[in-house]
C-alpha positions as CSV (number, residue, x, y, z in Angstrom):
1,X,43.4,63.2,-18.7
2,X,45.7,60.0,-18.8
3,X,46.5,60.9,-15.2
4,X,42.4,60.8,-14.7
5,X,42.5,57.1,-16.1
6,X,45.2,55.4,-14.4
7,X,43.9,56.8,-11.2
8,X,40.1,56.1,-12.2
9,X,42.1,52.4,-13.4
10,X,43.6,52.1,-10.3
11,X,40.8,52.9,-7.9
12,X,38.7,50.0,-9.5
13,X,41.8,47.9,-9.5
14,X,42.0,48.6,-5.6
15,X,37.9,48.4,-4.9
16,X,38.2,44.7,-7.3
17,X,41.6,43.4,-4.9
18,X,39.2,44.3,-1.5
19,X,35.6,42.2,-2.9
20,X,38.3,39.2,-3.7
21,X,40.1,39.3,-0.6
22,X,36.1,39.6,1.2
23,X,35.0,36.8,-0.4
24,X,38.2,34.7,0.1
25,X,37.4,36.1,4.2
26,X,33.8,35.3,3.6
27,X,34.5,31.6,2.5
28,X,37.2,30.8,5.0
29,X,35.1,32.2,7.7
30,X,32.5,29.9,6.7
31,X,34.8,27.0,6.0
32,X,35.5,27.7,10.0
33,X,32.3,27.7,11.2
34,X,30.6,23.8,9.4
35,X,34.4,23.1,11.0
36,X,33.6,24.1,14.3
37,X,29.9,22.8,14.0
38,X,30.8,19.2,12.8
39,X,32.9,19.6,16.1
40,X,30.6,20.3,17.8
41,X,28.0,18.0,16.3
42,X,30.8,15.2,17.5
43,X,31.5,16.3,21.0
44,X,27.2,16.5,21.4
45,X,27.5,12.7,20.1
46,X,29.7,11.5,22.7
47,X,28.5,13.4,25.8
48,X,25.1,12.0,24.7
49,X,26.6,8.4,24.4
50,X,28.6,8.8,28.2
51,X,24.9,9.6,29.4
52,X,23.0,7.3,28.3
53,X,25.8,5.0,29.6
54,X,25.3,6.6,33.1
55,X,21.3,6.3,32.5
56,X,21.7,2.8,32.1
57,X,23.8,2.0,35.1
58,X,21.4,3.9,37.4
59,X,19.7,1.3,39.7
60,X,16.5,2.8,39.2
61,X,16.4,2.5,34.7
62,X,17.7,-1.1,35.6
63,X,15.2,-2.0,37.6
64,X,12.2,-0.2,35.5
65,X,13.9,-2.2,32.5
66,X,13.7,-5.5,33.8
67,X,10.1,-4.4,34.7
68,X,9.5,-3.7,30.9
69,X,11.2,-7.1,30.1
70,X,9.0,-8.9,32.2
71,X,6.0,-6.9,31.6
72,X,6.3,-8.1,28.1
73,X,6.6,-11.3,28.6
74,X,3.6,-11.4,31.0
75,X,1.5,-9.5,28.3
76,X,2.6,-11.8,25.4
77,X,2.2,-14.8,27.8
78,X,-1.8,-14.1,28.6
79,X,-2.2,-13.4,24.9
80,X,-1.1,-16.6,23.8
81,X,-3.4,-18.6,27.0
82,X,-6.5,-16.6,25.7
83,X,-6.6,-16.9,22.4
84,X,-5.6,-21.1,22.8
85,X,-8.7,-21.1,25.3
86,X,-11.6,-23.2,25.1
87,X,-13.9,-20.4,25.1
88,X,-12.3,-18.6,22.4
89,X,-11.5,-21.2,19.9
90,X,-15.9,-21.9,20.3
91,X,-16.5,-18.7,19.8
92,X,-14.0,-18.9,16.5
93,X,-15.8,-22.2,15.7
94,X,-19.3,-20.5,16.5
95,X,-18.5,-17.5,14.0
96,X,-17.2,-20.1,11.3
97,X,-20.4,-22.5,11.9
98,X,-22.6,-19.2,11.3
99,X,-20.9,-17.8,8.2
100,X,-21.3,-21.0,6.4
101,X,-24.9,-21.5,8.0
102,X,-25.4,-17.5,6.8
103,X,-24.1,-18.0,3.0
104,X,-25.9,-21.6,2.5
105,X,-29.2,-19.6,3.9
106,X,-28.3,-16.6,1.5
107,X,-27.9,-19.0,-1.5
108,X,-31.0,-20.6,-1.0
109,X,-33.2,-17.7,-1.3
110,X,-31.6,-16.4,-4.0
111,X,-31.7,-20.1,-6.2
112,X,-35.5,-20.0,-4.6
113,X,-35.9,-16.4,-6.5
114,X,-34.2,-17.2,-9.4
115,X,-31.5,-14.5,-8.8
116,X,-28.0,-15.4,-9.9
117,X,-25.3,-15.7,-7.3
118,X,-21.8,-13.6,-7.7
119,X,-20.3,-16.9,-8.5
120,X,-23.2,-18.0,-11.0
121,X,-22.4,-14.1,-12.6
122,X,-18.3,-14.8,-12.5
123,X,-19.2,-18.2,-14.2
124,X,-21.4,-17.2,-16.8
125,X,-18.7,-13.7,-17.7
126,X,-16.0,-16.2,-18.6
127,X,-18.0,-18.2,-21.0
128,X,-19.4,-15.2,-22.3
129,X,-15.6,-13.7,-22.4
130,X,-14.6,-17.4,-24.3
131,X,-17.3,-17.2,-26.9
132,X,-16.7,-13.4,-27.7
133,X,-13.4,-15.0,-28.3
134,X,-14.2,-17.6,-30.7
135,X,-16.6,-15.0,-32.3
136,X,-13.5,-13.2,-33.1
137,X,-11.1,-15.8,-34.3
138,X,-13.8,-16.8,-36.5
139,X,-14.4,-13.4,-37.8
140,X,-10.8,-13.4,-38.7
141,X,-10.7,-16.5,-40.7
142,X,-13.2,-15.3,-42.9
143,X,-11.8,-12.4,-43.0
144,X,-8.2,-14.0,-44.1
C-alpha cells in the first residue's frame, strides 16, 4: 500500500513537473512571437517609409503635387476676389438693410397691437425677478 502511494505521489509529481514546464513553453513561445511581431511591425515601418520616399521622387506625384499646391492657391485666391466684390458686399449690405427694415416693420405691428416684444417680455422678467427679491428680503426682516 505504501508502495501504491509513493507511485500514486510520484505520478502526480511527474504529470505537475510536465503542466510547469508547458506553461513555461507556452509563455516563452509567446514571448517569441509579440518579439517577432514588434519585428516585424518595425521592418513594415521602414519599407513603408523607403516607399513613400520613392513615391515622392517619381516625376509624375511631383508634378500632381505642385498641381495641388497651386490648385489651392487658385481656389483660395477666387474666394477671397468674390467675396471682396462689389456685387457681393451689396448683396451683404442688401440682406443687412432688409433685416433691420424686417424687425423695425415687425415691431411696429406688434407696438400697433399692443403685443409685447421679446425684449419688452426680457425687460419686464428682471423687474419682476428684482421685486420678488425685495419681497423676500423684506419678508425676512420681519421675520428676524
Amino acid at each position: 500500500m505504501a508502495r501504491a502511494n509513493t507511485s500514486t505521489n510520484t505520478l502526480f509529481d511527474r504529470v505537475e513537473t510536465t503542466i510547469k514546464d508547458l506553461e513555461k513553453d507556452f509563455n516563452d513561445l509567446q514571448k517569441r512571437a509579440e518579439k517577432r511581431r514588434k519585428e516585424f511591425e518595425k521592418r513594415a515601418d521602414r519599407e513603408l517609409k523607403k516607399l513613400r520616399t520613392e513615391i515622392r521622387k517619381n516625376p509624375l506625384v511631383k508634378r500632381a503635387e505642385k498641381q495641388r499646391k497651386d490648385l489651392e492657391k487658385r481656389v483660395e485666391s477666387f474666394r477671397k476676389s468674390v467675396m471682396s466684390s462689389s456685387p457681393v458686399k451689396q448683396a451683404e449690405q442688401l440682406r443687412k438693410d432688409t433685416e433691420k427694415r424686417i424687425e423695425s416693420g415687425v415691431d411696429s405691428v406688434l407696438e400697433s397691437m399692443r403685443i409685447a416684444s421679446a425684449a419688452d417680455l426680457t425687460k419686464l422678467e428682471r423687474k419682476i425677478n428684482s421685486l420678488n427679491r425685495k419681497i423676500r428680503d423684506l419678508e425676512k426682516s420681519k421675520a428676524a
